[in-house]
N, C-alpha and C positions, 0 to 999 in steps of 0.2 A: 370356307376360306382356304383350307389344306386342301382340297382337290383343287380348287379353282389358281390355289395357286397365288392368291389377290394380297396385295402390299399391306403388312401389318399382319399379316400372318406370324413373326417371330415373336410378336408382343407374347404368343400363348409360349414358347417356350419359356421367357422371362418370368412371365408371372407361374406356372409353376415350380420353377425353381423355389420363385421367393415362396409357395405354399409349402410344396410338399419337399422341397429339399434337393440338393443334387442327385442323388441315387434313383429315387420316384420319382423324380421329377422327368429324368432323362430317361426312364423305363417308359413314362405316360407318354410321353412328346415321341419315341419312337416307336409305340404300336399304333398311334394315332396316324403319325407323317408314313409310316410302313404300311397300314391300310388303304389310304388316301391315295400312295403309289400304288399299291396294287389293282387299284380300279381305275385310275388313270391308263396303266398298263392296259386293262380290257378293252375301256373304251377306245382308245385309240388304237389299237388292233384290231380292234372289231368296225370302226368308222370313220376308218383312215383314208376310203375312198370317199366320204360324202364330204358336206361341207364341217362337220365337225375335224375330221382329218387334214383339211388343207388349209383351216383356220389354226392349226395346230403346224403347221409344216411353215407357213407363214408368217406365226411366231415364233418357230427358232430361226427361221430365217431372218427374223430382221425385219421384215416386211418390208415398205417403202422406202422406213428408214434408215434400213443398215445395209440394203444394195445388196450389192453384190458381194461386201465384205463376209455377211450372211453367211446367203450361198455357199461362200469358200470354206467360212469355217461348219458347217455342218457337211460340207465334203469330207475333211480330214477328219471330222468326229467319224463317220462312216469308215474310213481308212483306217483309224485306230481300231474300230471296234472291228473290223475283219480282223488285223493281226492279232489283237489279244483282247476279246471282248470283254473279258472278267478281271484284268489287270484296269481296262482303261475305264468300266463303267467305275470301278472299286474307285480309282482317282478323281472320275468326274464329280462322286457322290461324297468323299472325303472333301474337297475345295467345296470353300466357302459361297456357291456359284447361287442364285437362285433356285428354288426348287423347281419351279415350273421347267426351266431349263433340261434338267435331268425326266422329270414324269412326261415329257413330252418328245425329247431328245431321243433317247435309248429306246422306247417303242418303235418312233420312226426312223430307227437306223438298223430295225430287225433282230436285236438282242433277243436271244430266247429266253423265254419268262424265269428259269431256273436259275442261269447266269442272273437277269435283270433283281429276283427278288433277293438270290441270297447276297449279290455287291451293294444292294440298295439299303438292307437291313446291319450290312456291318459296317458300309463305308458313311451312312448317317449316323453315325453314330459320335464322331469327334465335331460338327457342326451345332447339332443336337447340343452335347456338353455344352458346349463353349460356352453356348445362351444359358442355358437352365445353371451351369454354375454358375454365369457373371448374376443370375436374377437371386440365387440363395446366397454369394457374397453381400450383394446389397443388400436383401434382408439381413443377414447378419451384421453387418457393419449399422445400418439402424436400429438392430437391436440394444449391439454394445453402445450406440451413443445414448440410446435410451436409456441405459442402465439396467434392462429386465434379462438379459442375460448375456456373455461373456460370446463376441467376435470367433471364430472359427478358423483357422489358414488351411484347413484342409478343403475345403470347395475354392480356394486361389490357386491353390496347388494342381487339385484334380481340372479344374477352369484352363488354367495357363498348359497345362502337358496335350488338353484338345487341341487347346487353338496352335501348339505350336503343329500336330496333327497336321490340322488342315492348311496351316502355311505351306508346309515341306508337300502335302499332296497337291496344291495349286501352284507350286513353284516345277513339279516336278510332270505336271501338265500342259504349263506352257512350255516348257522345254521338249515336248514330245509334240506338240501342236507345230511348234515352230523348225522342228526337226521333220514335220510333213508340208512345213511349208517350202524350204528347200527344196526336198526332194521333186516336187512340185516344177520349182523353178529350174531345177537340173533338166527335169525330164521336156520342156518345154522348147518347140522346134527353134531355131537360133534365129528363123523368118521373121518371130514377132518382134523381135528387139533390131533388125533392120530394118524397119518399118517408119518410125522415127524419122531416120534419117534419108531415107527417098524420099519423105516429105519435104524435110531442109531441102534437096537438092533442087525439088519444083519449084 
């Protein structure tokens, strides 16, 4: 499920939490999810021209159903990661984004494995939290209601300082996406936007 990437894959963050606690719990969830990317990583640099690689290129793109929108945004991901490949993979892997997004993403936009593993291992790191403290909050708050032992605010504390993490790295992502989208649109001959209107005129 962590390589593949497959839906309900965060249930395992949760429920470690609620076992083994915030601290082990988000140690287990990131040797596990940091493994997972790192053979992701091979595979898909290793079989990125077969059909495993364009089943992969075709899911960040969107496939059928995200068009051309895709497209565009795995261009600017491309774009980012020329100009500062270790600031933007560190942002992609901080936001709250899908995993498969990133383990398939950042191979196929040529990150070098050094950059790719050490942004992967620190910027998973505040999404991680988020889950495995929200899962030991809630064992702890059924514990207190149980009466077998006494509620905890330090895994809401250390919970809440992730997510606020990864809010400010996904807020500070689309503002860098959207800052190449511009540019984009700057750089864009002036013919297409008359185009329009020599149609009006026929």
């Amino acid at each position: 499920a962590l390589l593949l990437c497959l839906p309900g894959y965060s249930t395992m963050e949760y429920a470690s939490g609620a076992l083994y606690g915030g601290l082990q719990g988000t140690a287990t969830c990131a040797a596990a999810k940091g493994a997972a990317a790192v053979v992701a990583y091979v595979l898909i640099r290793t079989l990125r021209d077969g059909p495993v690689g364009r089943w992969a290129e075709q899911r960040v793109a969107g496939g059928s159903t995200a068009g051309q929108g895709g497209a565009q945004w795995a261009q600017r991901l491309r774009h980012g990661i020329e100009r500062d490949s270790f600031k933007f993979c560190l942002l992609v892997r901080c936001s709250p984004l899908p995993a498969w997004l990133s383990n398939y993403s950042l191979p196929l936009a040529g990150v070098p494995f050094s950059t790719y593993f050490v942004a992967s291992m620190i910027g998973m790191l505040p999404p991680i939290a988020t889950n495995v403290y929200a899962g030991a909050a809630a064992a702890s708050v059924a514990s207190a209601i149980a009466g077998s032992s006494p509620g905890s605010s330090g895994s809401g504390v250390a919970g809440l300082l992730a997510l606020g993490v990864s809010i400010a790295s996904s807020t500070m992502l689309v503002r860098q996406l959207r800052s190449f989208a511009q540019e984009e649109q700057q750089s864009t001959p002036a013919g297409g936007a008359e185009r329009p209107a020599a149609r009006e005129e026929a």
